[in-house]
C-alpha positions, 0 to 999 in steps of 0.5 A: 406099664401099659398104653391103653385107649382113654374114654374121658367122661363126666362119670366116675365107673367103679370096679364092678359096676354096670354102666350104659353108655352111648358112643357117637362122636367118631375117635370114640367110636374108633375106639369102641369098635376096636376094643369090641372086634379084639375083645379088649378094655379102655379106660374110663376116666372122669374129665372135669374143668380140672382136666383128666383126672389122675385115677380111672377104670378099665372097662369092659364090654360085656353086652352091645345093645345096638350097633348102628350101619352109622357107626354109633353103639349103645354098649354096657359096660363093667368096671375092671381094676382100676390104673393110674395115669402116668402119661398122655400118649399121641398117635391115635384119633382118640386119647391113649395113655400109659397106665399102671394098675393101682391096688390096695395098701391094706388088709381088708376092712373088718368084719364088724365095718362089713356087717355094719354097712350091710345092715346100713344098706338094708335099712336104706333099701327098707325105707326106698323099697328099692329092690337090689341084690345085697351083695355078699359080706365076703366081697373084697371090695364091698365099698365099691359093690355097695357104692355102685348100686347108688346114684352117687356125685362124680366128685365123690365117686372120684374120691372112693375110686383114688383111695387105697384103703377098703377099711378108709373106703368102707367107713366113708360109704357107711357115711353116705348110707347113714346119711342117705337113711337119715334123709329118707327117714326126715322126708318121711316125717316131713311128709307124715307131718303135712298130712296131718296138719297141712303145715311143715315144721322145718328143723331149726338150722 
């Protein structure tokens, strides 16, 4: 177990992912400036009208965009391992709590389920033309890689971070990717049918 500093926020920070984050109110700046001058991690964990939730990430530092003579900070940070949340502690101007790291309880996923995605993910990446780097098939932890490079709902974030099975994990991110493909693909023929006749055939519900 360790005691940590805590940044409650409304987003979920996967392993391996790179958010920008902007610090202004005061106890988190206390917070970031400390973590910044002893080169250490916080914790991220998402805060919802259910409280703080039970799972976050620690987050590194690894660029200051601007620090301001104010105080404030324009930061990026990199999701590390991820803790459970044990307890609350007090002493401090910002949140602080004991954490202990939560790992995998299986293997990992198989490489029929890694190719699998891979190709679920170029083919998301054909129909947007978004140009992303493919992460490489020998990734741990591929379904975080492969999350963190798309615009994905705190709740369902929350979901992938707390479960401790890749395999489980890998088979719920190749979902959303056929699902997004799927979407792309029908706005795609929504789109060519407009153009065509002017009119828009909705798909029966």
């Amino acid at each position: 177990m360790e005691e940590i500093g805590l940044f409650p926020l409304g987003i979920v920070l996967l392993p391996s992912e790179l958010v920008p984050l902007h610090i202004f109110e005061p106890r988190y700046r206390e917070l970031i400036g400390e973590c910044i001058d002893g080169e250490r991690e916080f914790g991220l964990v998402l805060a919802d009208e259910d409280g703080l939730s039970e799972v976050g990430t620690r987050a590194a530092i690894v660029e200051v965009v601007d620090r301001f003579p104010d105080g404030r900070f324009n930061i990026v940070v990199e999701g590390r391992t991820r803790f459970r949340l044990l307890e609350l502690t007090d002493g401090r101007a910002f949140h602080t709590g004991t954490v202990e790291e939560l790992v995998d309880a299986d293997a990992p996923a198989a490489a029929d389920d890694v190719r699998r995605a891979l190709e679920l993910f170029e083919r998301l990446l054909a129909l947007t033309g978004a140009v992303v780097e493919p992460p490489a098939a020998a990734d741990p932890q591929l379904s975080f890689t492969l999350a963190g490079r798309f615009e994905l709902a705190a709740g369902l974030k929350q979901e992938l971070l707390a479960a401790t099975s890749e395999r489980a994990r890998l088979a719920r991110v190749r979902e959303i990717l056929e699902a997004a493909a799927a979407a792309v693909e029908r706005q795609r023929e929504i789109a060519a049918s407009a153009g065509r006749n002017g009119r828009v055939q909705q798909p029966p519900p």
